[in-house]
LONU-595055 format. One line per 2 residues: number of its first residue (from 1); their letters; for each residue x, y negated, z negated of N, C-alpha, C. Coordinates in steps of 0.2 Angstrom, whole numbers. Example, Ala and Ser with C-alpha at 12.3 -4.5 7.8 and 13.67 -1.06 7.14 Angstrom:
REM LONU-595055
1 = as = 66/28/-39/62/22/-39/66/16/-39  64/11/-35/68/5/-36/64/0/-39
//
This chain:
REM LONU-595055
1 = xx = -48/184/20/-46/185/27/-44/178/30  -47/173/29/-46/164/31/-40/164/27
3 = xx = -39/165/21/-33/162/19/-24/167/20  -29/173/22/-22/174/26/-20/173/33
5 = xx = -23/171/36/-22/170/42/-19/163/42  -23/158/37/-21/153/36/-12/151/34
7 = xx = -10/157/31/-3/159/26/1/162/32  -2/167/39/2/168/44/4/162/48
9 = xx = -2/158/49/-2/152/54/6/148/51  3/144/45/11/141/39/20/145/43
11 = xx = 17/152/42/26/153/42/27/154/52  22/153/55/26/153/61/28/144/61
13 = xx = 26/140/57/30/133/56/38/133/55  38/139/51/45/139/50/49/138/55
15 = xx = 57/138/51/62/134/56/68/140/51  72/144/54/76/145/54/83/141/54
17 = xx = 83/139/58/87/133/59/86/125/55  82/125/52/79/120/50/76/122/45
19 = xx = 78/125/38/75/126/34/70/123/29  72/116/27/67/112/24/63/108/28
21 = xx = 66/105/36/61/103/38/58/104/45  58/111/46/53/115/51/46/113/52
23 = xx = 42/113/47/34/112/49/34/105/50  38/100/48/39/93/51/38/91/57
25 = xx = 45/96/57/46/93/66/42/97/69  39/101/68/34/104/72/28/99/75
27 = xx = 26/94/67/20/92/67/24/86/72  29/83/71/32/79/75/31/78/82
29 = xx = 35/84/83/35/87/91/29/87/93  20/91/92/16/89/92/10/83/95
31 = xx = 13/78/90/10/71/93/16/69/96  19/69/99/24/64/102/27/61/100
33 = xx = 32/62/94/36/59/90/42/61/92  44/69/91/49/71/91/50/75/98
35 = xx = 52/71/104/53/71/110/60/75/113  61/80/111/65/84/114/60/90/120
37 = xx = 57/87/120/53/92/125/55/90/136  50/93/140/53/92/145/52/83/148
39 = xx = 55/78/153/54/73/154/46/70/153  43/76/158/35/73/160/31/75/154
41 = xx = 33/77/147/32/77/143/32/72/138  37/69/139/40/63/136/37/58/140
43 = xx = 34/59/145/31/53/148/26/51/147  23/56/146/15/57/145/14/55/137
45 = xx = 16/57/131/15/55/127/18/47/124  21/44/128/26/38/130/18/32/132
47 = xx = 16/35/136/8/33/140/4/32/132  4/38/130/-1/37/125/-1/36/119
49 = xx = 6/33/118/9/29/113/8/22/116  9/21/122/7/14/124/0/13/125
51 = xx = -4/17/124/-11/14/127/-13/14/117  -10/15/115/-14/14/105/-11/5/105
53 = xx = -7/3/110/-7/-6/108/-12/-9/111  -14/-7/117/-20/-9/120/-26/-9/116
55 = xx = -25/-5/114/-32/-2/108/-32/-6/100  -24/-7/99/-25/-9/95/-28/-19/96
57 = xx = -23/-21/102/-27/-27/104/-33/-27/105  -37/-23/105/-44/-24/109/-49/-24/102
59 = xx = -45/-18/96/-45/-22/88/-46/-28/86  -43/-32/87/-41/-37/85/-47/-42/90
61 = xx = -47/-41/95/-50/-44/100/-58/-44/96  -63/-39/95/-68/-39/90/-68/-42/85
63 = xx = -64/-41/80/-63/-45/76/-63/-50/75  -61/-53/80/-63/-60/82/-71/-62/84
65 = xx = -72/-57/89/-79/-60/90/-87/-59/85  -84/-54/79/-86/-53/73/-83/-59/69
67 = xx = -83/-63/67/-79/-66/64/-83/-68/56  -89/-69/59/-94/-76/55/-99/-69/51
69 = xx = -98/-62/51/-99/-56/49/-97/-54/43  -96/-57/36/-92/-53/32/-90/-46/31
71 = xx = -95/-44/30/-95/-36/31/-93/-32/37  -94/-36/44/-91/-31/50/-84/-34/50
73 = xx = -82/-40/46/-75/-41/46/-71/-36/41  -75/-33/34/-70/-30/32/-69/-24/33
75 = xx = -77/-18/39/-73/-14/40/-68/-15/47  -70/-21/51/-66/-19/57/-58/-21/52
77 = xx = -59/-24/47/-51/-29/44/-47/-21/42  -50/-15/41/-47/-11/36/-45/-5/41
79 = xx = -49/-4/46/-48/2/51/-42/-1/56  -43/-9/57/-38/-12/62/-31/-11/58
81 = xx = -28/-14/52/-25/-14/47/-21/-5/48  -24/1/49/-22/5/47/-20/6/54
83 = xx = -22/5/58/-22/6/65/-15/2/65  -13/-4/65/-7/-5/65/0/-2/61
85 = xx = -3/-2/56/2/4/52/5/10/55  0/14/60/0/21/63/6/18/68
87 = xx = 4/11/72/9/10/76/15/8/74  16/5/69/22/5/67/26/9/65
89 = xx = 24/15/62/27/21/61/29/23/66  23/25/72/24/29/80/29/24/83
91 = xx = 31/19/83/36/15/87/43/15/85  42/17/79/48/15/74/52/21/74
93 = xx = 46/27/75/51/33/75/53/33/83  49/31/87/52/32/95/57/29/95
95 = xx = 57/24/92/64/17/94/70/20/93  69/22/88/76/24/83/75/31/83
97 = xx = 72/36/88/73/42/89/79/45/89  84/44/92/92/46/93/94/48/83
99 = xx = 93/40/78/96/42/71/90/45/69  85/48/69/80/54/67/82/57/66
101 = xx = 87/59/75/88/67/76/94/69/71  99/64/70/104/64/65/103/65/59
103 = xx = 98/59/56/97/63/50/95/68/49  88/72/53/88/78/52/93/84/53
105 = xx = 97/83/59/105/88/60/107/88/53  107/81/49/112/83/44/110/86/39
107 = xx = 103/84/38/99/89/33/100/95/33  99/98/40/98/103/39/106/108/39
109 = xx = 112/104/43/118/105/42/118/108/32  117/105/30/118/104/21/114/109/18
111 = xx = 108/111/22/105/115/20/108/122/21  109/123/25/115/128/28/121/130/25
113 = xx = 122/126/24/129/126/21/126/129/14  123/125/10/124/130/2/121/136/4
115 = xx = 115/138/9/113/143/7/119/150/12  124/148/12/129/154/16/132/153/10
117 = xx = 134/148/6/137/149/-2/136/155/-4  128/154/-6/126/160/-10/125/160/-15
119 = xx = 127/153/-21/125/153/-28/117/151/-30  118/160/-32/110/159/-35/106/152/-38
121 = xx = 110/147/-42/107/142/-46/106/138/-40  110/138/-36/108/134/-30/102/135/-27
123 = xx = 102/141/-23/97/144/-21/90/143/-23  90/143/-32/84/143/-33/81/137/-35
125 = xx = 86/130/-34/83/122/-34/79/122/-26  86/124/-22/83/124/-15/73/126/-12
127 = xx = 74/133/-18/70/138/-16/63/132/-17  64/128/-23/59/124/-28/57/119/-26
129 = xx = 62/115/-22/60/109/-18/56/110/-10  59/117/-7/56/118/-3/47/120/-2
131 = xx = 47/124/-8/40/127/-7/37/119/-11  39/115/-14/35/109/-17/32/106/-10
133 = xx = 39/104/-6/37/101/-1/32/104/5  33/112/7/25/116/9/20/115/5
135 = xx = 19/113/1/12/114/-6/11/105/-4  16/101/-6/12/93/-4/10/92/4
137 = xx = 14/94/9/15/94/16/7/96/19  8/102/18/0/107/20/-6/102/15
139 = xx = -7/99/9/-15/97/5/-12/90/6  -8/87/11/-8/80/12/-12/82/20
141 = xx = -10/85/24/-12/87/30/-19/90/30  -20/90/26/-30/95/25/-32/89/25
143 = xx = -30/86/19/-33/78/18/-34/73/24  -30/71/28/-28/68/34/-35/71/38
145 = xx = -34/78/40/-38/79/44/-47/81/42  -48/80/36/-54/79/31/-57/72/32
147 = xx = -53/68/31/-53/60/32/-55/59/40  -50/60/45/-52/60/51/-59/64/54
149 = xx = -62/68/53/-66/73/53/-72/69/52  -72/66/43/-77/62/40/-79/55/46
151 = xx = -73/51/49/-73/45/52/-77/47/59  -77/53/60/-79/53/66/-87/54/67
153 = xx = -88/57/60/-96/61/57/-100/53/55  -96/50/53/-100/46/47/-103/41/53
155 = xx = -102/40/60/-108/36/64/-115/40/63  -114/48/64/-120/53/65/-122/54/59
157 = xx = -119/52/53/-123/53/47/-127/47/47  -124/42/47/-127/36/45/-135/36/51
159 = xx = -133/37/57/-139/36/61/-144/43/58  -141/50/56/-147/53/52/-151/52/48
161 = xx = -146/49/43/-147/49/35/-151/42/34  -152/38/39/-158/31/39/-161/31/43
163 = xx = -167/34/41/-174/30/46/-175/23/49  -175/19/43/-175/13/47/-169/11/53
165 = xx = -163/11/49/-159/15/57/-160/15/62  -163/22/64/-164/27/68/-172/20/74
167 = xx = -175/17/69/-180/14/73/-178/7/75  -173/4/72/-170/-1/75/-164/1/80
169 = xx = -163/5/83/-158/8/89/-164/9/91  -170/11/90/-175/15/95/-178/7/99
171 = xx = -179/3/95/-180/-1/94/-176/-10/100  -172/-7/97/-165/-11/103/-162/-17/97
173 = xx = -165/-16/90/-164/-20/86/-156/-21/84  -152/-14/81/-146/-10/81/-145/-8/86
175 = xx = -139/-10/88/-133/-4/94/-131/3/90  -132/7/96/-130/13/92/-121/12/89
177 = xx = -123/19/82/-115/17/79/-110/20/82  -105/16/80/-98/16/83/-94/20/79
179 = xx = -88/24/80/-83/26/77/-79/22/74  -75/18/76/-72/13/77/-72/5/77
181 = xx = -71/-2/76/-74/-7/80/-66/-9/84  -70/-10/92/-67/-11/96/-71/-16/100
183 = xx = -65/-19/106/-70/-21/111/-66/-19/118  -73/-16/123/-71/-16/130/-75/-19/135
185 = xx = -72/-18/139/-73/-24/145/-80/-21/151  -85/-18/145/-90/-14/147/-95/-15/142
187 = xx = -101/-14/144/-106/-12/139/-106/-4/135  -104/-7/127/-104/1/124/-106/3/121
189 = xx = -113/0/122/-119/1/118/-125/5/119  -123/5/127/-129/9/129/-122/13/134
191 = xx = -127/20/135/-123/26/141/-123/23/149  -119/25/151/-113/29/148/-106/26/145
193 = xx = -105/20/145/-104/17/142/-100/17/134  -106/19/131/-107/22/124/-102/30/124
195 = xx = -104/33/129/-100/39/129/-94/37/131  -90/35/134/-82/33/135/-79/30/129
197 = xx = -84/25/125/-81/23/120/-81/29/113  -86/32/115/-86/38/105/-78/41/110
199 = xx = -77/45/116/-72/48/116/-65/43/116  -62/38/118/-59/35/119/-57/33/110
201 = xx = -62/32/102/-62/33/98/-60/38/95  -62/44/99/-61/50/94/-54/51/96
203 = xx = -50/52/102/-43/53/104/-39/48/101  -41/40/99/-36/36/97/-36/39/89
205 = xx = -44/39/86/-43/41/79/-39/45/78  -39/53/80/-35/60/79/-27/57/81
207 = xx = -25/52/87/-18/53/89/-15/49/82  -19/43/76/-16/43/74/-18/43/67
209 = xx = -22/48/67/-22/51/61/-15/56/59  -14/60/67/-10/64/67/-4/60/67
211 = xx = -2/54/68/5/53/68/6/51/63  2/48/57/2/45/49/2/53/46
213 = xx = 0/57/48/2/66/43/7/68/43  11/68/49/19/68/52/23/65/49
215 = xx = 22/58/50/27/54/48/27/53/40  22/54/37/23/50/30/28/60/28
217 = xx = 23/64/31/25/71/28/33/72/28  35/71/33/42/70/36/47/67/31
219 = xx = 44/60/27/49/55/23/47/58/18  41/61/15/40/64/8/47/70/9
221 = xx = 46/74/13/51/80/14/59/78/12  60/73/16/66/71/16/69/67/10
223 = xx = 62/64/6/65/61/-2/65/67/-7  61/73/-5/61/81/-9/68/81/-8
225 = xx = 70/82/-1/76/84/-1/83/82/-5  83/72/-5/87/68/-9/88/71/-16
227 = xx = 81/70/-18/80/72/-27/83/80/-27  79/83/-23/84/91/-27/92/92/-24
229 = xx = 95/88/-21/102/88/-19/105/86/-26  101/79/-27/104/75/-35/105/81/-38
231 = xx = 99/87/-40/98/91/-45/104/94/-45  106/98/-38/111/102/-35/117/98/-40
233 = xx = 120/93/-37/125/89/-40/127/91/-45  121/89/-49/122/88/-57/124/95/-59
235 = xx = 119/100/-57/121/107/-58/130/108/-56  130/107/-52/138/108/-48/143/103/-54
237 = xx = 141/99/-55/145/95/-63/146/99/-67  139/102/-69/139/104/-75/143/110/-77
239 = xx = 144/113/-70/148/121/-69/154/120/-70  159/114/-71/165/111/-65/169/116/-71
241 = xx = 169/119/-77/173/121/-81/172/131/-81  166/130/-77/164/138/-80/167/144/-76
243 = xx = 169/149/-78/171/153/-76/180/152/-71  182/147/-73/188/147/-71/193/149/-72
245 = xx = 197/148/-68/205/154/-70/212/150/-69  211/143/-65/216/138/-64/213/131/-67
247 = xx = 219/127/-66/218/119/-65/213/118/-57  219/122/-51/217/120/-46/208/123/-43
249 = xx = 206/129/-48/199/128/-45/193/123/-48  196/121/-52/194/114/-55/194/107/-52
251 = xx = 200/107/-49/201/101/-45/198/103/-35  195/110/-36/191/112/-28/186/110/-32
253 = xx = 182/111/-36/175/111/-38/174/102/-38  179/98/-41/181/90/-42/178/87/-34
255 = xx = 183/91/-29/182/89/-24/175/90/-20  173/96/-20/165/96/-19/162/94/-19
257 = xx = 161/89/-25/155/86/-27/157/79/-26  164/76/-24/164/70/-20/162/71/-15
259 = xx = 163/78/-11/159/78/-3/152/79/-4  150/82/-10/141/82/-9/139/76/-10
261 = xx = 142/72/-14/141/66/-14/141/61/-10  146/59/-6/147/57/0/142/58/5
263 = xx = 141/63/5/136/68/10/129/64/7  127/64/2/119/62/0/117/54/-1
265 = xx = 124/48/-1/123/43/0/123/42/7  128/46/12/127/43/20/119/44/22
267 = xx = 117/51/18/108/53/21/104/48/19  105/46/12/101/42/9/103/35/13
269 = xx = 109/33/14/107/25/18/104/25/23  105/30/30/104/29/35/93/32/35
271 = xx = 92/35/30/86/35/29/81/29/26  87/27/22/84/20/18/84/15/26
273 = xx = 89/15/30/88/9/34/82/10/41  80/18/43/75/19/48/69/18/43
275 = xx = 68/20/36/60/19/34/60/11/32  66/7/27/63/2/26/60/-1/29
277 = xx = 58/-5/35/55/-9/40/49/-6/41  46/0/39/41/2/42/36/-2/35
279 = xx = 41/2/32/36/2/24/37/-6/23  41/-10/25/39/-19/22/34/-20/26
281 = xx = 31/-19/32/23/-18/34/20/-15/31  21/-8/28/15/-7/26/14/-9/18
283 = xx = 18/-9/16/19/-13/10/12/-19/9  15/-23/14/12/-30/16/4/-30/15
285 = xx = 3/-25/19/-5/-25/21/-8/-19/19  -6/-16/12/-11/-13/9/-15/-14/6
287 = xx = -14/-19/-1/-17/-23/-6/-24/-26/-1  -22/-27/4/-27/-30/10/-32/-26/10
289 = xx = -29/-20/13/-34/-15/16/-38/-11/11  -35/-11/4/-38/-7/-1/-44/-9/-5
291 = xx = -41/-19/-3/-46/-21/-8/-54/-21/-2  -51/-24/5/-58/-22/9/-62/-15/8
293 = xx = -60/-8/8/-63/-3/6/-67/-3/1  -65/-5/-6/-68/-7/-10/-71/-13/-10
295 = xx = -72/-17/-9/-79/-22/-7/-82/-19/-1  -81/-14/5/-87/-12/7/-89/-7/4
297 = xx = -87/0/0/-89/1/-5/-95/-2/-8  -93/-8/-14/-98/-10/-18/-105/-13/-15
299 = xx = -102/-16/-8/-110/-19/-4/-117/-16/-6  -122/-20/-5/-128/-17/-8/-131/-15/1
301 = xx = -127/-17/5/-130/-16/14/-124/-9/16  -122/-4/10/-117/0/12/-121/7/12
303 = xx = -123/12/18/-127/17/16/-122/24/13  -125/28/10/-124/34/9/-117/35/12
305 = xx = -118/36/19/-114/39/23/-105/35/22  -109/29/24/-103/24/23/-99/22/15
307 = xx = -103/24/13/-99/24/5/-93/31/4  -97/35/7/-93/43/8/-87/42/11
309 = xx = -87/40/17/-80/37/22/-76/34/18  -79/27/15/-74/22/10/-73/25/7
311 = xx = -75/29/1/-72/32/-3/-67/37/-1  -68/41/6/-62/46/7/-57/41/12
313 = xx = -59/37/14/-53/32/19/-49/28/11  -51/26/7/-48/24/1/-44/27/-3
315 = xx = -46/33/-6/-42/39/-8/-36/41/-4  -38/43/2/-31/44/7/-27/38/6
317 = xx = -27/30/7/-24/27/8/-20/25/1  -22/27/-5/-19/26/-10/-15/32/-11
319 = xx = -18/37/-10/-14/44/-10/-6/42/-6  -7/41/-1/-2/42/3/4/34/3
321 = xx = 1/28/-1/6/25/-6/9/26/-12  5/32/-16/8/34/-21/12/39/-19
323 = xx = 12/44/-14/16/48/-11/24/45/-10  23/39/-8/31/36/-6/32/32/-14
325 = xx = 29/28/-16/31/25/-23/35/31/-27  29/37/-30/32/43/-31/41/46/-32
327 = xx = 40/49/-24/44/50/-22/52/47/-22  51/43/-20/57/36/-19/56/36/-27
329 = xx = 54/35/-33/58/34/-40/57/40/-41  59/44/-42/60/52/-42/70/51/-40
331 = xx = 70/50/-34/76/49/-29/80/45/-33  77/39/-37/82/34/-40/83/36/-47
333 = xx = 77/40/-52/80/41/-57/83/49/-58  82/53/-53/88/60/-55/96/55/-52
335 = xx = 97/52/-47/101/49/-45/107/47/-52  103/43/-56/106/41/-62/107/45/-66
337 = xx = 103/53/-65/107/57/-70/112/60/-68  114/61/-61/118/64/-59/126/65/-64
339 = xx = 129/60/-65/137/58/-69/133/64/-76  129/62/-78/128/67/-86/132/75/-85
341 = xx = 130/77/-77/133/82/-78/138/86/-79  142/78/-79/150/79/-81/151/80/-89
343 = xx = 148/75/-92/150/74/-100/147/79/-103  140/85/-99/138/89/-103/141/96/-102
345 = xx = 150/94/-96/152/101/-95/157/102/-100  160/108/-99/164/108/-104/173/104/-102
347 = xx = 171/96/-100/176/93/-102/182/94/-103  180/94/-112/186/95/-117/194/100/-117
349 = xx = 190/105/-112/194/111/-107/201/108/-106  198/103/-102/202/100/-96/210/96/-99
351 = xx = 214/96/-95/221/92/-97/220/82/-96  225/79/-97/225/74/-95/226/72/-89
353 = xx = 227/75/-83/228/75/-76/221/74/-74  218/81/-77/211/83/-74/204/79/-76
355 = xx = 206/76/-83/202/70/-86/203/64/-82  206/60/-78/207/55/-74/201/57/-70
357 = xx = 203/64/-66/200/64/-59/191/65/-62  191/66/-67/184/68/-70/181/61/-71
359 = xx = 185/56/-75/182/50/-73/181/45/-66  186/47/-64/185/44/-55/178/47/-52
361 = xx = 176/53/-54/173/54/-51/166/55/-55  166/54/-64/158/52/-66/156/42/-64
363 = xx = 161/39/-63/163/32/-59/157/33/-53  162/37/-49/156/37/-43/150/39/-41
365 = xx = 149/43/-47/143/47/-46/137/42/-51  139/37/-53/135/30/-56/133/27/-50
367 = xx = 128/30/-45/126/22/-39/122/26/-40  115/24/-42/106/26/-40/107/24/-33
369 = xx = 103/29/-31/101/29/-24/91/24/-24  92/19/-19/85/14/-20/84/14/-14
371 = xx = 77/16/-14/74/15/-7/71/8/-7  71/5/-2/68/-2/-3/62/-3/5
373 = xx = 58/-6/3/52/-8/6/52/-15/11  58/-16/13/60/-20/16/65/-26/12
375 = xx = 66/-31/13/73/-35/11/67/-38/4  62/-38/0/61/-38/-6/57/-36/-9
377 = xx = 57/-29/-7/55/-25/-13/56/-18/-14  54/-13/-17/59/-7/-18/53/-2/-20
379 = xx = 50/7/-13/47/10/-16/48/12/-24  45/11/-28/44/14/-34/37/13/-37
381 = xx = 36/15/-43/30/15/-48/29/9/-48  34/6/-52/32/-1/-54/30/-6/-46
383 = xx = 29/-5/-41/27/-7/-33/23/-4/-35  21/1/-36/13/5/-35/7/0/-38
385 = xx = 11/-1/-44/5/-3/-49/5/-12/-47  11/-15/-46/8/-21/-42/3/-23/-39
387 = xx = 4/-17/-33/1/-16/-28/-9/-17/-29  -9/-12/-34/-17/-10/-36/-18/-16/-39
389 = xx = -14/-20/-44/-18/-26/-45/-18/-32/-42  -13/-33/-37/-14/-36/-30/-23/-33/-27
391 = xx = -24/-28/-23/-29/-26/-22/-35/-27/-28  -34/-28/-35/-41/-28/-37/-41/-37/-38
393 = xx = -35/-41/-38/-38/-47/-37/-38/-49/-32  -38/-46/-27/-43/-49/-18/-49/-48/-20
395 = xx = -50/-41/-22/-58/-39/-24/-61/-44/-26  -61/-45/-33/-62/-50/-36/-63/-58/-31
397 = xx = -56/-58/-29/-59/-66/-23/-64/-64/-21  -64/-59/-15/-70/-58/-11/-77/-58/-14
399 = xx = -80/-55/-20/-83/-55/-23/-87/-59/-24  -81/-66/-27/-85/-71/-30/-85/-76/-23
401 = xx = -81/-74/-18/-86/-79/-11/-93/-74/-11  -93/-69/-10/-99/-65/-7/-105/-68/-14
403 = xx = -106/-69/-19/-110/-71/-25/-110/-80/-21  -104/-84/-20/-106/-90/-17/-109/-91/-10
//
């Protein structure tokens, strides 16, 4: 019964008009990101996009007066770290909201266009990529809000799950716990106090929870998109001989696949130049944030509760860089197969006229498409695995200051 209801909920995401990435923009429009709504709507989530810098400076602000803390600096270091992340995404997409909306028009322009074609092989790449990207999209988005869920519980857990705890707060020895580390220009340690700040926490956590689900889902969708377009290509190569009755519908099939092509580089550049920026931040400061999780992890002062959090705020965090690394070399190595689909068509058919045009255009169809992480370095596998060893030698640092 749950899981049908659950299977109903999903297809009113759908998008007609937008058929790969309907639940996106859904989730978009949602949090505030995809602002075609009415003005005083756009103004109000404009408010609440600016009140997460406040929030995030008042992050930082703690941090500071935590300083001489190792332990309150790495979780304030790890929760502040993702907090700006969330923002540079949320701002990035509002800034450059106008080319969102064109990449997406064009997306979904192209998605329309084959499926009025009608060829079944098409069809059934499209059909492939779509439901991968509903299958990633929804158990990234459980996860998110699993994560979010847990951050909210793990102050209530920790105050349950220790006694001694429980009598140092009773005590006035511990403040009670916090969601979040922040500071306000208030006592918010005791009521009510305490109570403006758990709720002030709990709306900033969820708003950017929800906007890191959106946003990362959004660019997964639309590298789905990229790689199964290549596929389509290559397919469309591979066919350029089959069933033909002229020179001339050889040289229409020739033609198509310069426009598809055309078509999949302009997506891909103007994709590649709205997400790089974002991702040379997060790039920058994940090895950071990852390796801090794992040294609060290992702590021998880390309870139950808090270890449960680190390990689901650390698993999302890696998930969801592996989600882009992934993704993006996926984009770059179908790209390189795309030209095969010429020399594994039936060629040999062809005249000398039509073999020229065949190479001009196995010629053009040699440019991989590379996502890049800002001006030096490029989502892929081999960034992934950097990455993680960047993060295990911070660990390592930290560890052996924490032994000194």
């Amino acid at each position: 019964m749950f899981l049908k209801k659950v299977v109903k909920y999903t297809k009113r995401l759908e998008d007609s008009n937008n058929p790969l990435l309907g639940p996106t923009l859904k989730g978009l429009y949602l949090f505030g990101l995809w602002q075609t709504g009415s003005k005083f709507r756009t103004v109000v989530y404009n408010l609440i996009h600016l009140s997460t810098v406040f929030f995030v400076i008042s992050q930082f602000i703690d941090l500071y007066f935590v300083r001489h803390d190792i332990n309150k600096v790495l979780n304030n270091m790890s929760l502040t770290i993702l907090s700006v992340i969330c923002l540079a995404k949320c701002f990035s997409y509002v800034f450059w909201q106008s080319e969102w909306r064109k990449l997406a028009k064009y997306i979904s322009e192209e998605d329309l266009t084959q499926i009025k074609k009608g060829d079944p092989i098409i069809l059934k790449h499209m059909e492939d990529y779509t439901k991968y990207t509903r299958i990633i999209t929804y158990m990234f988005w459980t996860m998110v809000f699993i994560t979010n869920f847990l951050l909210i519980l793990t102050p209530l857990l920790k105050y349950v799950s220790s006694h001694s705890y429980r009598e140092e707060v009773r005590l006035g020895i511990e403040p009670l716990p916090q969601i979040l580390c922040s500071w306000f220009p208030f006592d918010n340690e005791r009521m009510p106090g305490y109570l403006i700040s758990v709720i002030v926490h709990i709306v900033m956590g969820s708003q950017g929870s929800g906007v890191l689900a959106v946003y990362d889902m959004n660019a997964v969708a639309i590298m789905s998109y990229l790689k199964g377009q290549m596929i389509i290509l290559r397919e469309k190569c591979n066919s350029l001989f089959d069933d033909v009755t002229s020179t001339r519908d050889v040289l229409d099939r020739i033609k198509e696949c310069h426009r598809h092509h055309n078509v999949l580089l302009k997506h891909s550049s103007v994709f590649n130049s709205l997400l790089s920026p974002t991702m040379f931040v997060y790039v920058l400061m994940c090895s950071i944030t990852i390796c801090g999780s794992v040294v609060q992890f290992s702590s021998k002062e880390a309870t139950a509760s808090q270890k449960l959090w680190v390990f689901q705020y650390t698993s999302g965090l890696i998930s969801q860089l592996f989600l882009y690394c992934w993704h993006s070399n996926e984009v770059t190595l179908n790209s390189k197969l795309v030209d095969r689909g010429i020399y594994s068509s039936d060629w040999w058919k062809s005249n000398v006229h039509l073999r020229k045009h065949l190479l001009l255009l196995a010629g053009k169809l040699n440019h991989p498409l590379i996502l890049d992480a800002g001006p030096y370095t490029t989502l892929s596998i081999p960034t992934f695995i950097e990455i993680m060893k960047g993060s295990y030698s911070f660990f390592t640092l930290f560890s052996q200051m924490q032994e000194a």
